[in-house]
C-alpha positions in Angstrom: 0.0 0.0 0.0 3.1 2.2 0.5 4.7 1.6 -2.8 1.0 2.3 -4.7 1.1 6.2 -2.2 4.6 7.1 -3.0 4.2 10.9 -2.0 1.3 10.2 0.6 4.2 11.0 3.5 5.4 14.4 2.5 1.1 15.4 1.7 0.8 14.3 5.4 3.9 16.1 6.7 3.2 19.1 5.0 -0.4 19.1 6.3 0.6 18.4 9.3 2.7 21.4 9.8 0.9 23.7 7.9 -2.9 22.3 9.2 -4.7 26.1 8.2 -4.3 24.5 4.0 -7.9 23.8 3.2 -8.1 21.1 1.2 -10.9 19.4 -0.8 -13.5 16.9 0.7 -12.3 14.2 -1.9 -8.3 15.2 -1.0 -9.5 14.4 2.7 -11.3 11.5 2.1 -8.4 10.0 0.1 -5.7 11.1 2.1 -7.2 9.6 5.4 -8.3 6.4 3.6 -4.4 6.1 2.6 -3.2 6.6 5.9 -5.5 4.0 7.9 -4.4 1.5 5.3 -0.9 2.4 5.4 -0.7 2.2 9.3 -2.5 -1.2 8.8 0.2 -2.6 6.9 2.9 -1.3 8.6 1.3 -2.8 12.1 1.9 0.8 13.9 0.2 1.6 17.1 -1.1 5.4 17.2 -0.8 7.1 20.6 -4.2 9.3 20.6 -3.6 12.5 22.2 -4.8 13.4 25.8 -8.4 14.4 26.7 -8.5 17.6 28.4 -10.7 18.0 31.5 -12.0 20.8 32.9 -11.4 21.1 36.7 -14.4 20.8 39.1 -15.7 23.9 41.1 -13.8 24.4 44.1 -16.1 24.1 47.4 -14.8 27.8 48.2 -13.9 30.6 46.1 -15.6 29.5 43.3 -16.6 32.8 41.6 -13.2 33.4 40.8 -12.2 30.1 40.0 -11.0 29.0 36.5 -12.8 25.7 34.7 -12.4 25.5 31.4 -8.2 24.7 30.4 -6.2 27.4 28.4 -5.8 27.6 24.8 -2.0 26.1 25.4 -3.7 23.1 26.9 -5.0 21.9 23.7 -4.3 18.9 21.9 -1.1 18.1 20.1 -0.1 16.0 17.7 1.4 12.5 18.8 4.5 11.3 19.2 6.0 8.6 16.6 6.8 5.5 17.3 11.0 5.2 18.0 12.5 4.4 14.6 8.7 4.3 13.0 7.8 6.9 10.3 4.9 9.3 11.7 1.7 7.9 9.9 -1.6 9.3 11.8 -4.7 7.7 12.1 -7.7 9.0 10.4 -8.8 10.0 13.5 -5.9 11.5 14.5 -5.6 13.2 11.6 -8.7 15.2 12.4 -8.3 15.8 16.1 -4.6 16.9 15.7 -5.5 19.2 12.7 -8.7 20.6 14.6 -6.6 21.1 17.3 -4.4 23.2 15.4 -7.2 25.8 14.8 -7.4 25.8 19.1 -10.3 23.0 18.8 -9.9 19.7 20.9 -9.9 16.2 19.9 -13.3 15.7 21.6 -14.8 18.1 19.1 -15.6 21.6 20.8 -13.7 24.7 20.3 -11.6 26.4 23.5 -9.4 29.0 22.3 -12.3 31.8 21.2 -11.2 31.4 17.3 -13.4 31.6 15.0 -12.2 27.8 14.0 -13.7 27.4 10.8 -12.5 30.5 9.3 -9.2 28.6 10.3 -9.4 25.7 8.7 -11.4 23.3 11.0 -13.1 20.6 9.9 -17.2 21.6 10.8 -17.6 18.8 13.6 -15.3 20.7 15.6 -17.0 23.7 15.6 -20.7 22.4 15.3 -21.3 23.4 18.6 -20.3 26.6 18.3 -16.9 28.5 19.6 -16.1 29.1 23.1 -16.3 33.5 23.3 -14.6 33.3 26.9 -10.9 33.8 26.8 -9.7 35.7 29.9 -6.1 35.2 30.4 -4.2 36.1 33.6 -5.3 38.3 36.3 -3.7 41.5 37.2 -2.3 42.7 40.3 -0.7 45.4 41.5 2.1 44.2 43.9 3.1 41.0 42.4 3.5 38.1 44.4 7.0 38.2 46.4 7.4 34.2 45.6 10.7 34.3 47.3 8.8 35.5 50.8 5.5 33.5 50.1 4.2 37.2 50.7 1.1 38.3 48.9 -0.4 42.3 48.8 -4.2 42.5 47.7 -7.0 44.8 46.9 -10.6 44.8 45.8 -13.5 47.0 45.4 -17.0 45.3 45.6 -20.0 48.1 44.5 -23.5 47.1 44.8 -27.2 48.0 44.7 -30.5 46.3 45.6 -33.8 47.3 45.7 -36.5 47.6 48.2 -38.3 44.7 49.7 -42.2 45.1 50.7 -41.4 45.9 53.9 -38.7 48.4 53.3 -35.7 46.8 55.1 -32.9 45.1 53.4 -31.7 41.5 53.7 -29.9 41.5 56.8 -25.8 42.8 57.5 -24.3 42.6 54.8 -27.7 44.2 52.5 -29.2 46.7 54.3 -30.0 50.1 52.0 -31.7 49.7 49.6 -32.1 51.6 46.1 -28.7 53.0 47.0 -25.3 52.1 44.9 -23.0 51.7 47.6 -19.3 50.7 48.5 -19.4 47.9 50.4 -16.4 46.6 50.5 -13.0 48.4 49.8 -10.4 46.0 51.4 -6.7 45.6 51.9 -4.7 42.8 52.9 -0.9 41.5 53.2 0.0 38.0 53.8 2.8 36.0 54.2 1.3 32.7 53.9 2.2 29.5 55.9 4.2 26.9 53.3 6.3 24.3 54.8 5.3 21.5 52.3 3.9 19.2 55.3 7.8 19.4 57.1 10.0 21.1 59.3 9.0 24.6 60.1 7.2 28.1 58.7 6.0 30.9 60.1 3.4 33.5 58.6 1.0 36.4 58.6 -2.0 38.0 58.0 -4.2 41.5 58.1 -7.3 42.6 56.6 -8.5 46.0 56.4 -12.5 47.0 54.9 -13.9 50.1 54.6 -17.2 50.6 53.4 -21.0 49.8 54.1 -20.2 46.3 55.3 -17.5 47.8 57.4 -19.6 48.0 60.6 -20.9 44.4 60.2 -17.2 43.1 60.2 -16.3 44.9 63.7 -15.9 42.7 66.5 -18.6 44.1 68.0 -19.0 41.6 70.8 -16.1 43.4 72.7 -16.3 46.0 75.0 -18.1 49.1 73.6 -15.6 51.5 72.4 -12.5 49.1 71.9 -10.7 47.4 69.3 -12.8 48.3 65.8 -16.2 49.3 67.2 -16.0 52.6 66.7 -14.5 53.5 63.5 -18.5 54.5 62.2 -19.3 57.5 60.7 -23.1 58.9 59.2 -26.0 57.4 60.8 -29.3 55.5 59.0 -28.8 54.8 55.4 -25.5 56.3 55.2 -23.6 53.8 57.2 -20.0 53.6 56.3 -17.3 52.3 59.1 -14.1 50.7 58.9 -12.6 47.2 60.4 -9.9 44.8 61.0 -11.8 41.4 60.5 -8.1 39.5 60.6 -5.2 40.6 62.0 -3.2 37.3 63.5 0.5 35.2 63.7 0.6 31.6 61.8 2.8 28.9 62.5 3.5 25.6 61.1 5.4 22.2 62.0 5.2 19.0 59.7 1.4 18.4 59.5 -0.1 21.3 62.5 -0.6 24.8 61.9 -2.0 27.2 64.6 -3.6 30.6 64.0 -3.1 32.8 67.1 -5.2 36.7 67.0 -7.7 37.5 65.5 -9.5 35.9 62.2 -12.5 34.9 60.3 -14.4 32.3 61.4 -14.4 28.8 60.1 -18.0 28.3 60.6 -20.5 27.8 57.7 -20.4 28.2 54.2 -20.6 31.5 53.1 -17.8 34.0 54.2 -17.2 37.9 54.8 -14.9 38.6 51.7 -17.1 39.4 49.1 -14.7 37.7 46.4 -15.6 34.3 48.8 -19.5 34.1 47.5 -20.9 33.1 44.5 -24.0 34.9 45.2 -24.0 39.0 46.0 -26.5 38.4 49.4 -25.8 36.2 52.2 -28.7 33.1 53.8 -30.1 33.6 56.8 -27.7 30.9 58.1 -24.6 33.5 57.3 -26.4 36.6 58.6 -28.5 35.4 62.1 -27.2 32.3 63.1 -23.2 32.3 62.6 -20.0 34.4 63.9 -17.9 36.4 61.4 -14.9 36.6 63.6 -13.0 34.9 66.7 -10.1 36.3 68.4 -7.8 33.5 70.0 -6.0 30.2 68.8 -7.1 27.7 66.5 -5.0 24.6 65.7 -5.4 22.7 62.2 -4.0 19.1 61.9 -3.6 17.5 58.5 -4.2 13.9 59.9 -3.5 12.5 56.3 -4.9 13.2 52.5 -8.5 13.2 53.4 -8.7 13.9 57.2 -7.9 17.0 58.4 -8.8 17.9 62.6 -9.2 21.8 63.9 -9.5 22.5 67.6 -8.9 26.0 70.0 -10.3 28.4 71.7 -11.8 31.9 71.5 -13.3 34.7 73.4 -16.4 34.0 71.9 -18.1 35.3 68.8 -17.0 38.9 67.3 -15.0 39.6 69.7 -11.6 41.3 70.0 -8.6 41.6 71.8 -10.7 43.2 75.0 -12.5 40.2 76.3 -16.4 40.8 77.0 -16.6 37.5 78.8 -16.3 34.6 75.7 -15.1 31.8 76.5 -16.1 29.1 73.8 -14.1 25.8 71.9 -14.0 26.1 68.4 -13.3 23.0 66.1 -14.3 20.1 64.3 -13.3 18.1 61.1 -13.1 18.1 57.1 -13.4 15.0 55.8 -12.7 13.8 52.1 -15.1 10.7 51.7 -14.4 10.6 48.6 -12.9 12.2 45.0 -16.4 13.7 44.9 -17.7 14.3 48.2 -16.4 16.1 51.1 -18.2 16.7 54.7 -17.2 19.7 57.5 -18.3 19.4 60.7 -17.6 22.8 62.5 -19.4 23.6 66.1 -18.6 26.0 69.3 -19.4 25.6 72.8 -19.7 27.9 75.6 -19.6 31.5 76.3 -20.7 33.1 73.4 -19.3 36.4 74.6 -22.3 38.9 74.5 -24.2 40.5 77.2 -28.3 41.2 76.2 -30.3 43.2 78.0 -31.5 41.5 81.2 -29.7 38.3 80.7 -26.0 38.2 81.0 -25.6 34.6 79.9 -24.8 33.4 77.2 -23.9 30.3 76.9 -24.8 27.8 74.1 -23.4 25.2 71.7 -23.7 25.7 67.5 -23.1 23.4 64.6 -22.7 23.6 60.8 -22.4 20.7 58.6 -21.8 21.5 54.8 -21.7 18.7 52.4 -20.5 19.7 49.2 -20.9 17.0 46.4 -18.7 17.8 42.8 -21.4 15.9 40.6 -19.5 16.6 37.5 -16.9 18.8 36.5 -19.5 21.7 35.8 -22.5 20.7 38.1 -21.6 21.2 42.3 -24.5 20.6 44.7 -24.2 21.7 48.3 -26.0 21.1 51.5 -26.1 23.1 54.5 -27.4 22.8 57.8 -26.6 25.1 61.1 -28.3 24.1 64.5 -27.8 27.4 67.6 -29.1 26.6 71.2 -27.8 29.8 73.3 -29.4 32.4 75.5 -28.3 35.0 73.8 -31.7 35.1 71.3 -34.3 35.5 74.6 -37.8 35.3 73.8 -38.1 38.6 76.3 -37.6 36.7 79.3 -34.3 35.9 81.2 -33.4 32.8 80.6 -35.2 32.0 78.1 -33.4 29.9 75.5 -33.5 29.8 72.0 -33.4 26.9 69.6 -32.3 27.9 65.9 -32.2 25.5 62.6 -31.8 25.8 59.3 -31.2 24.3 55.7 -29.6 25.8 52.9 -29.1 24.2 49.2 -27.3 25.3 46.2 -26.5 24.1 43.2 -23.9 25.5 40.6 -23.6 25.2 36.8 -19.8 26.5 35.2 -20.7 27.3 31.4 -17.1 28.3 31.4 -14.7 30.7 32.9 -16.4 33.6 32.4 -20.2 32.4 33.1 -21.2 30.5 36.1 -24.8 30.0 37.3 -26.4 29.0 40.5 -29.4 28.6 42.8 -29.9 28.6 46.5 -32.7 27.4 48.6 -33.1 28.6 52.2 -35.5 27.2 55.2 -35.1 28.8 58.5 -36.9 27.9 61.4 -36.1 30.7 64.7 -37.9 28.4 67.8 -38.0 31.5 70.1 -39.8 34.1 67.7 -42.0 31.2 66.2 -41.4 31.9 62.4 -40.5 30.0 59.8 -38.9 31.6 56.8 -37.8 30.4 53.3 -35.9 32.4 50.6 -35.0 31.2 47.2 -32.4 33.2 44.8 -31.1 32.8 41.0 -28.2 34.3 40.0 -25.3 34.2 37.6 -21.2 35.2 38.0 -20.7 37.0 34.8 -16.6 37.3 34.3 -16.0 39.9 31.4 -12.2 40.3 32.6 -10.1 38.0 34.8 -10.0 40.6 37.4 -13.7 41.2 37.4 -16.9 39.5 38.3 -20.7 40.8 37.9 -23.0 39.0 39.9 -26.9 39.8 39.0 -29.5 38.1 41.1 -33.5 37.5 42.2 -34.4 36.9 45.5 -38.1 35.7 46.5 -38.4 36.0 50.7 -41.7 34.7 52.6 -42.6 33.2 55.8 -44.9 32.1 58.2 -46.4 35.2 59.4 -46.1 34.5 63.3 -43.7 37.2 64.5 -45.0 40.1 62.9 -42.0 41.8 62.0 -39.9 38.9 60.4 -36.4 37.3 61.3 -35.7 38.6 64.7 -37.5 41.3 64.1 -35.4 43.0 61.5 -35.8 40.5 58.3 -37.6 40.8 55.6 -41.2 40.1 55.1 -42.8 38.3 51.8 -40.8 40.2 49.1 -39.0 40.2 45.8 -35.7 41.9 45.5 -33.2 42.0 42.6 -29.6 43.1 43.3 -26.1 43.0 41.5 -23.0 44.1 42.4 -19.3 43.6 40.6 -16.0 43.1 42.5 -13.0 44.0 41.2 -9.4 42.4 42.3 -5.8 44.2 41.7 
């Protein structure tokens, strides 16, 4: 079959390198039918090149996170066989030459081309071109790799609109039909990195100004102290400034321990607005979970898929002034499996507030999150936070409170520069007898790697038995749209 295709070779060589020639349907037909026959005869085998996956979601940070590979990570052509002349498959042909135009050999486009102006064959590109191409992220103090040290800024804007009963959402989305800075942060790190042995030492500190500024103070210390009164303008003009982290980090073999003061790792959703996939926070985040803790919290990577936390704080919110906390903070992260992971977080003990005419308050909390990585664009996760404490009284002293909830989302990656996502909330407040549920749509809409717009519904209602909503400052039956856009330098 060689001898009868003398100059079959050099056509395929030539294509090969040049892949952009367009050449006739009966050329490719021919050619191909030559080269499956020749590699017959000459009893080659035909490495195929490597699929590329997409990574899954990551269980945090996901709005920023990247999904679909690079253009570089394409396809290439395969190797030859040692001391074997370089005779692709028909197949291979294709998927090498597709992938030439920045299409992959599983027949969809990645690099943004326009792939059939470039030559591709039309089952790459019959389901249309990827338009999503967003390169690296700026900053503006590059990373200091030989420090492991790390300077950072963002500016999150927002605006919602008014529910039925005037109010906002809760902390973190309280004026409405306002655009508003909410977050303009600062931080330097010098992250902890000993590889798993020997010995590292680190930092951290976080600075916020803006509307959600007062709602990261540590406002269970002692009026006055630490960050509680950095507030300026009063109702729908509240600005402030904090220090939600400022602590020392160090690390030997498999145990790190975090010692001032630091986000907490209760829950799912976090202060940092670049944490979130969606622009508001649940009810879980906003009424039944701390923000901060100020003390020492040990982490212990027990092996791969175990890893163990355990300290203790001055309570919730709290500073460096201690206002009477005393609580353990801990729990486990567990890896059950390569899709499935489980955190178990809870405190216990003095909570670290005083109320009104009850001093007390101790309790014990607890947030399981389950997040389940169905495939490598769908992520399911579920929720549930359980709060028995004295500091919620029903208006008498002593009177404890019992707190439970259930939150659900689900997350669809188009690609790197469109995500989409649901969440489904219940919450169930035992001592002001109402039971509320909230369910929002919303997208992450990436136009630039250092940018993120995040659009989204929100549909609030409840069980009318405390007349004024979640602990009497939630919303009522309502529909509010909000969007905001974060951007990182």
């Amino acid at each position: 079959m060689l001898e009868l295709c003398p100059a079959l070779p050099s056509v395929f060589f030539k294509e090969w390198e040049l892949r952009k020639m367009k050449l006739s349907k009966l050329a490719i037909l021919a050619s191909m039918s030559c080269a499956w026959f020749a590699a017959q005869a000459a009893g080659q085998g035909v490495v195929q090149p490597a699929s590329v996956r997409p990574a899954a979601l990551s269980s945090n940070y996901y709005n920023l996170d990247d999904v679909a590979p690079s253009p570089s990570d394409a396809a290439v052509p395969p190797a030859a066989a040692e001391g074997a002349v370089e005779i692709p498959s028909a197949a291979e042909y294709v998927s090498s030459y597709n992938a030439g135009c920045g299409c992959s050999a599983v027949g969809c486009c990645d690099s943004g081309l326009d792939c059939t102006s470039m030559g591709c064959s039309s089952s790459c590109c019959n389901a249309g071109c990827s338009w999503c191409d967003l390169g690296d992220a700026w900053t503006l103090f590059p990373n200091d790799n030989c420090h492991n040290l790390s300077v950072g800024f963002w500016t999150q804007i927002g605006y919602h609109t008014q529910g039925q009963n005037g109010a906002g959402l809760g902390y973190f989305n309280e004026y409405p039909n306002k655009i508003q800075l909410q977050q303009q942060w600062a931080y330097i790190e010098k992250a902890v990195d000993n590889g798993g042995c020997g010995f590292d030492w680190g930092f951290r500190m976080d600075y916020v100004y803006g509307t959600d500024g007062p709602n990261t103070q540590a406002f269970g210390s002692v009026p006055g102290h630490w960050d509680t009164s950095w507030d300026h303008g009063v109702g729908d003009t509240g600005y402030g400034h904090a220090i939600p982290q400022l602590y020392a980090e160090v690390a030997y073999n498999d145990l790190k321990v975090k010692m001032g003061h630091f986000f907490t790792i209760v829950g799912y959703e976090v202060v940092p607005a670049t944490g979130n996939f969606f622009y508001s926070h649940s009810y879980s985040m906003n009424f039944t979970e701390p923000f901060t803790h100020t003390g020492a919290l040990a982490e212990f990577a027990y092996n791969d898929n175990v890893t163990l936390y355990g300290g203790w704080t001055t309570g919730w919110d709290t500073g460096f002034d201690r206002n009477g906390g005393d609580t353990f903070l801990g729990g486990a992260a567990l890896q059950l499996t390569d899709k499935l992971s489980l955190t178990y977080i809870l405190t216990y003990g003095d909570f670290g507030f005083e109320t009104g005419n009850n001093s007390d308050s101790n309790g014990y909390s607890h947030s399981i999150v389950a997040v389940y990585d169905a495939t490598d664009k769908w992520q399911y996760v579920f929720q549930t936070d359980y709060v028995n404490n004295d500091l919620f009284v029903d208006g008498a002293a002593g009177g404890a409170d019992e707190i439970f909830t259930v939150n659900q989302y689900l997350f669809y990656a188009v690609n790197d520069c469109l995500k989409l996502g649901g969440r489904f909330e219940y919450y169930d407040n035992e001592g002001f007898g109402d039971e509320n549920y909230a369910l929002t749509l919303g997208a992450n809409i990436k136009p630039h790697a250092n940018m993120v717009v995040r659009p989204e519904v929100r549909w609030d209602w409840f069980d009318p038995a405390f007349a004024s909503g979640i602990a009497g400052v939630g919303p009522r039956d309502q529909t509010v749209f909000g969007i905001d856009a974060i951007v990182t330098y």
